[in-house]
N, C-alpha and C positions, 0 to 999 in steps of 0.2 A: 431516393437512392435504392439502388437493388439489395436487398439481404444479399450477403455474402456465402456462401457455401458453408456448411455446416461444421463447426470448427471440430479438431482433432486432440485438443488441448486448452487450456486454460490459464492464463496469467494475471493474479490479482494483485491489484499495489497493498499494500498494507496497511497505513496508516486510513480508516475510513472508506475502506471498502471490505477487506478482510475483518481487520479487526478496529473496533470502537476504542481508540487508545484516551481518549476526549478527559475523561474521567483521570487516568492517572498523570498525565500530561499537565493537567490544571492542576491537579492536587498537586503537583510540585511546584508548579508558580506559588502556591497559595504559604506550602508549606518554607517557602526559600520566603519569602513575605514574611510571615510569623517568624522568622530568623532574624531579619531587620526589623523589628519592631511596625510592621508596619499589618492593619487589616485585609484580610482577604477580599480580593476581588469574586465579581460573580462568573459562573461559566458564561452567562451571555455575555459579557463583555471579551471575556479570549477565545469566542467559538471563531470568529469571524477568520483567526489568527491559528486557529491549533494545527494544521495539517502543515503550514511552512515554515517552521524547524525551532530551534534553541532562538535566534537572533529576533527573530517576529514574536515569541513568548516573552521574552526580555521589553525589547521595546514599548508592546500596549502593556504586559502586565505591570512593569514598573516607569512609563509615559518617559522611554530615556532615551534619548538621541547615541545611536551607535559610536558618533564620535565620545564620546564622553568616558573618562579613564578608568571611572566605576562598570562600566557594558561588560567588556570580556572577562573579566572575573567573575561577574553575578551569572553571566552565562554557563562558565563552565562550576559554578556552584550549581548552579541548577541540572545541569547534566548528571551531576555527580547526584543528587537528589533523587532527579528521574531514574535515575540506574534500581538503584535502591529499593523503590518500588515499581515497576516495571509493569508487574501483573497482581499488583494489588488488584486494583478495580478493572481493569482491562477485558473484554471478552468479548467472543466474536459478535458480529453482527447479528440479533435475529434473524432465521433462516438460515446464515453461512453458512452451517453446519450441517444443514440438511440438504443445500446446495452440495457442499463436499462430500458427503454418503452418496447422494445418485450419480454425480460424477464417478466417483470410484466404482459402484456397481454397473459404470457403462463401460466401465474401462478406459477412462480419456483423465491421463494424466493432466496434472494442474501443481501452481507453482508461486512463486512470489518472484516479485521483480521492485524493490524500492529504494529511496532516495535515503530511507534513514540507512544510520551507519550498521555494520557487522556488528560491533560491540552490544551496540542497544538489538538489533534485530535476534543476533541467535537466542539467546538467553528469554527474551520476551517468546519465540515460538517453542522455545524448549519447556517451559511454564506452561503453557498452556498444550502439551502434547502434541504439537502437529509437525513439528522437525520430521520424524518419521515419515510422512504421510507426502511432503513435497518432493515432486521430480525435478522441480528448479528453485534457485535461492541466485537474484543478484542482487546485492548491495550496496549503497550509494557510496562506499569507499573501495571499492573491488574492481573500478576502472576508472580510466581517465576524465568520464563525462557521466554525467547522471541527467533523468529524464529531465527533459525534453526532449533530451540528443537520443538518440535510435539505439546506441551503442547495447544498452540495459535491454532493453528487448529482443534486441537481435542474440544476446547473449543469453537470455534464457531460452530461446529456440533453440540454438545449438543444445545446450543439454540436453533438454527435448527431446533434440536430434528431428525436429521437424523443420520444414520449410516456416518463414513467418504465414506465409497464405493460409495454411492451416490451422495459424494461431487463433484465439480470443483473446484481448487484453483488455481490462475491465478496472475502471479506476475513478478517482471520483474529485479530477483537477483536469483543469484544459491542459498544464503540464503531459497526465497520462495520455491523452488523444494525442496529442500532436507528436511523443516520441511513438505510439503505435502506430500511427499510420506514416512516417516515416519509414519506418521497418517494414512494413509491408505486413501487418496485423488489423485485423477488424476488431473497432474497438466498441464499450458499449459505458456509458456513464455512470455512476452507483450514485443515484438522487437519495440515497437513502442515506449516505455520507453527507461527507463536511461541505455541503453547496450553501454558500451562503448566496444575501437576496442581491448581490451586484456582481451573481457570476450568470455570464448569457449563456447558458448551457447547449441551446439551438444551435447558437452560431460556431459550437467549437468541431463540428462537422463528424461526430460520433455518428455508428451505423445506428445506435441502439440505445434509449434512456431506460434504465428499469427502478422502478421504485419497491423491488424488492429482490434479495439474490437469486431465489426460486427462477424467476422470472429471466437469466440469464440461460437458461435448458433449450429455450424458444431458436438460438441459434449454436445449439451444440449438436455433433452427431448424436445417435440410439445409443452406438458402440463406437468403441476405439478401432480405428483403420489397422490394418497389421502394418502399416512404417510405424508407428506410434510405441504399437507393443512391440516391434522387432528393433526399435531403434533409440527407445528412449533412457535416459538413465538411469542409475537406482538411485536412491533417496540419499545414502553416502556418498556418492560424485556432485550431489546438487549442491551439498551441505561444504565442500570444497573452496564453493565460488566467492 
């Protein structure tokens, strides 16, 4: 496949690409456990499981069939837990951060697009300082469809205010490829997230595997295009979405 033209912007999912949430995610299974009386599990046993939501935590951390009358309550016990500590252990990715410094110093805005809720989302990037610093923010409760569906991407373009073609959308579930390139964004895998050993990452048709964020520059512009600087939002219109 052809590299795609040098993107103008930046769209990262959040959960295990941006930031390593793995740590406090578990610690709330663990912690809602020592609740019910019962021992903590290991993180190998809920990595396989941390990046797809409350219901997939539930089920391997406590081996419960969704039908069951005790699920929805221990669920939203645990949300309530997760809240809680949020950004205890949480922190970006090694490199993220260095990735978002030369991004900013080329001038090519970047953004979040993910499936977890508003509620858990602002508060977790407001902890950790980077609210400020985003030109896009969509939220798995802020439309009708969350990724896969294109809706979430196509919608942090618009803030943007670029075309998707000018996107990068960088995520680290065949989930994110399939709604970016839906949209019309070139996307790239983050193997350095939540891939576990029975996902085909080959086959989910990403322009781009990178096994470190650095390594995502490879297909970014130098500088930011002037639609980018002339058209994009501030950081307050992202924080809206």
């Amino acid at each position: 496949m052809l590299q795609p033209p040098a993107a103008e912007a930046v769209i990262l999912d959040l959960d295990g690409t941006l930031l390593d949430t793995a740590p406090d995610l578990i610690g709330a299974v663990n912690d809602l456990r020592r609740a019910e009386g019962l021992a903590p599990v290991t993180r190998e046993h809920l990595m396989p499981v941390v990046s797809h939501g409350s219901a997939a935590l539930i089920r391997r951390g406590f081996d419960m069939d969704p039908r069951a009358p005790a699920f929805e309550p221990l669920r939203q016990r645990l949300l309530d837990i997760y809240a809680h500590r949020i950004s205890r252990e949480t922190r970006p990715f090694p490199g993220m951060m260095e990735l978002v410094e030369s991004l900013e110093r080329r001038g090519i805005p970047w953004g979040v697009v993910t499936n977890k809720p508003g509620w858990l989302t602002r508060p977790l990037l407001r902890d950790l300082g980077l609210m400020p610093r985003l030109s896009c923010l969509v939220t798995g409760d802020c439309l009708p469809e969350r990724k896969p569906s294109p809706q979430p991407i196509l919608s942090g373009c618009e803030q943007l205010g670029l075309h998707p073609g000018q996107c990068l959308a960088i995520g680290d579930a065949e989930r994110d490829v399939q709604a970016s390139h839906r949209a019309g964004t070139a996307s790239l895998v983050a193997l350095y997230g939540y891939i576990n050993g029975e996902d085909q990452v080959r086959r989910w048709g990403a322009e781009g595997l990178i096994d470190h964020p650095m390594q995502a520059l490879r297909w970014v512009a130098t500088r930011g295009g002037a639609a980018s600087q002339r058209r994009r939002r501030s950081p307050a219109d992202a924080h809206t979405a």
